[in-house]
C-alpha positions in Angstrom: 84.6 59.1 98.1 83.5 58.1 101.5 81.0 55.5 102.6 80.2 56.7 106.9 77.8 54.7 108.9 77.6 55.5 112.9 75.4 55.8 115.3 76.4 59.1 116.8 76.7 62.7 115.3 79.3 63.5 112.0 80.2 66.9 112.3 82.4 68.6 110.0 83.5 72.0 110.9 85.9 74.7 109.2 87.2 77.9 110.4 89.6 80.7 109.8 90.5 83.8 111.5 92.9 85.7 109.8 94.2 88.6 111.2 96.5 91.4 109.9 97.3 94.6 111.9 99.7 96.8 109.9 101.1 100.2 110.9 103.0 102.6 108.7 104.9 105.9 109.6 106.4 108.2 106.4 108.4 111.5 107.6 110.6 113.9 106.0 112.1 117.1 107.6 114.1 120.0 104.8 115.8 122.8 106.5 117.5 125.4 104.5 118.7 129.0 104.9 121.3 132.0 103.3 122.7 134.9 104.5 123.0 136.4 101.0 121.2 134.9 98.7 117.9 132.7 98.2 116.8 130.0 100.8 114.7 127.1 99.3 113.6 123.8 101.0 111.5 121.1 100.0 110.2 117.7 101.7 108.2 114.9 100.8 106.8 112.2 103.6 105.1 109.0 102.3 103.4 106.5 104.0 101.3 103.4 102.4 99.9 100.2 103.4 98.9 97.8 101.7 96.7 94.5 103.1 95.4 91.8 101.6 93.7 88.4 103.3 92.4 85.9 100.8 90.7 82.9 102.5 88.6 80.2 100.6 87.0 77.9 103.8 84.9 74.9 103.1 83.5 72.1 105.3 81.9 70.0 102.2 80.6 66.4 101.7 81.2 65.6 98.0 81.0 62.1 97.1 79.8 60.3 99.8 77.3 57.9 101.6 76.3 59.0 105.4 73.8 57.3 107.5 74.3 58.8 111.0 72.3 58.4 114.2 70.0 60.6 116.3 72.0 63.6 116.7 72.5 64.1 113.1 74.5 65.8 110.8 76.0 68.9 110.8 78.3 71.1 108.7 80.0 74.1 109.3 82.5 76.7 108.1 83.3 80.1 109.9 85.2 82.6 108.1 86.2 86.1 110.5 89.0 87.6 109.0 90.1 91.3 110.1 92.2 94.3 108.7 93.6 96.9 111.0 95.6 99.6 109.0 97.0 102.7 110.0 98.9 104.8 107.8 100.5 108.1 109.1 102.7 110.6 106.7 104.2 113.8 108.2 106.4 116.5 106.2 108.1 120.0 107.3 109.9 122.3 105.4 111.4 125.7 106.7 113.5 128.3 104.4 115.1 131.4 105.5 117.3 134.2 104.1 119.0 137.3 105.3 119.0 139.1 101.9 117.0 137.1 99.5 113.8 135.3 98.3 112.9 132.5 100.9 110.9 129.9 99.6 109.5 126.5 101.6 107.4 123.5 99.6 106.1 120.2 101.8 104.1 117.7 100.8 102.6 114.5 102.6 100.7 111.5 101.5 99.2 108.9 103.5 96.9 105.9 102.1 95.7 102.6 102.9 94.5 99.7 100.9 92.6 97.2 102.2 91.2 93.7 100.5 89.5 90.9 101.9 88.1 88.3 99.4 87.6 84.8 99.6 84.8 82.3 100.3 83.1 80.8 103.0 81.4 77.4 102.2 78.9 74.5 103.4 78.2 72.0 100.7 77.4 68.8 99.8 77.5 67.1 96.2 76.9 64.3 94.6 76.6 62.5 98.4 73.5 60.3 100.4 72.7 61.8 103.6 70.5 59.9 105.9 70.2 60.8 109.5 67.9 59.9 112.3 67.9 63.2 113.6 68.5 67.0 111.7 70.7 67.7 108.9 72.2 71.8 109.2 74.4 73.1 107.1 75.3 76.5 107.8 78.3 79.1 106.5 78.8 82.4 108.2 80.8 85.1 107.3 81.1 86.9 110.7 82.5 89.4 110.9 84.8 90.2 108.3 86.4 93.5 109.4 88.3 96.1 108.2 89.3 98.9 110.2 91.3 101.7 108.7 93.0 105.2 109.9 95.0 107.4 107.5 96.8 110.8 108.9 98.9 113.4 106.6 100.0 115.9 107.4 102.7 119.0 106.1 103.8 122.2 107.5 106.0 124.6 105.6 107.5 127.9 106.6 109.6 130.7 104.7 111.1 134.3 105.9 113.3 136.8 104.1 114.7 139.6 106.0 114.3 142.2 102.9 112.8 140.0 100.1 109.5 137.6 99.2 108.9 134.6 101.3 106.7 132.7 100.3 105.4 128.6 101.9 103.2 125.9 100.5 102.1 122.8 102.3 100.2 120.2 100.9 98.5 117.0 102.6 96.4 114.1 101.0 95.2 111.0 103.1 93.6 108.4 101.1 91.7 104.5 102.3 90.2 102.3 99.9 88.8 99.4 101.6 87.0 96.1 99.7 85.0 93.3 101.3 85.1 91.4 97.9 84.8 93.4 94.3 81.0 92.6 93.2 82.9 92.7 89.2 86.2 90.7 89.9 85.8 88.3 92.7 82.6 88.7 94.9 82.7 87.4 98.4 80.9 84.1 98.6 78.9 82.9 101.6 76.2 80.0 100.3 75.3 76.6 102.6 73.9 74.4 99.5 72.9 70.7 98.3 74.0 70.2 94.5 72.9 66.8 93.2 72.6 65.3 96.7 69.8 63.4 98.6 68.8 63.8 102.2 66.7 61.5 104.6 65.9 63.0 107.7 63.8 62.5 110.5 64.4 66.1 112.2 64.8 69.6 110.2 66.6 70.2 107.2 68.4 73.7 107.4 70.7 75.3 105.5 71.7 78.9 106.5 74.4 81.5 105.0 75.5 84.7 107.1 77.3 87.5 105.9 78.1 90.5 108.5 81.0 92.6 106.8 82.3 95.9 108.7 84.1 98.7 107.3 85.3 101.8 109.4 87.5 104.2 107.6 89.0 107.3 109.1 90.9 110.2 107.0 92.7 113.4 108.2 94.7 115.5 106.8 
């Protein structure tokens, strides 16, 4: 509860600019071999990662009395939060055997997950807003960024001088990236009045801006 006279500007400004750059390396090697009887290897590489950046940010007037002078009244909140993920998996197996069956099995699995949720406010409730100049409230969600690259990748070999050889290799690479969930928790980016007067002898505005970038890469 706030009761502001002046004769200049009141300007109320919030901003966040979280950052997380994450990078993730899996790798597994199996080496196996017989002179008389079977050769068998088997590896697994996993790499994950795992991001999240929650970030509610709010410039509000809630509550209040303002009178300000010419240059008016001005809120703003700046939400630019960014995601860089890599995730890299890498697997080799190699079997050998003189006399017998040779048999190699490898496996890799890379993946990324990726959140960013939150809000990104300008508000006034309940408040008296009088200004001799403009009133601008504006939120902006820009940009909110998420840049992924996921790499697996498995190599398997297998000999036998007299017998079957035989080699599988297997590689999955998997992103999921979310700029809010529209079901559980939608990213909010609203400039509103609720319940709030406003004299003014300029322009009202009120302006919301979302720009939200997602760039996911996959290879296997």
């Amino acid at each position: 509860d706030s009761d502001v006279r002046l004769t200049g500007q009141l300007r109320v400004t919030a901003r966040d600019d979280a950052t997380i750059d994450s990078e993730t390396y899996g790798a597994a090697i199996s080496l196996a071999g017989s002179n008389s009887g079977n050769g068998g290897a088997l590896s697994i590489g996993f790499s994950m990662s795992n991001n999240t950046i929650t970030s509610n940010v709010l410039a509000d007037i809630v509550n209040s009395v303002v009178d300000a002078g010419a240059a008016g009244i001005t809120l703003s909140s700046t939400n630019a939060a960014t995601i860089t993920a890599t995730a890299v998996a890498a697997s080799v197996s190699a079997a050998a055997s003189g006399t017998g069956k040779g048999v190699g099995l490898s496996g890799g699995g890379a993946a990324a997950l990726n959140d960013v949720q939150g809000s990104t406010l300008a508000w006034s409730a309940d408040s008296t807003l009088q200004s001799a100049g403009a009133v601008a409230l504006t939120a902006s969600n820009d940009p909110s960024k998420i840049d992924a690259t996921v790499v697996a990748a498995a190599l398997s070999v297998a000999y036998s001088g007299v017998d079957k050889a035989g080699a599988a290799a297997i590689g999955v690479a998997r992103a999921r990236n979310l700029i809010g969930d529209a079901e559980l928790s939608p990213l909010q980016v609203r400039a509103y009045l609720e319940d709030t007067s406003v004299t003014a002898a300029g322009d009202l505005t009120l302006t919301a801006h979302a720009n939200q970038e997602i760039r996911s890469e996959e290879h296997t």
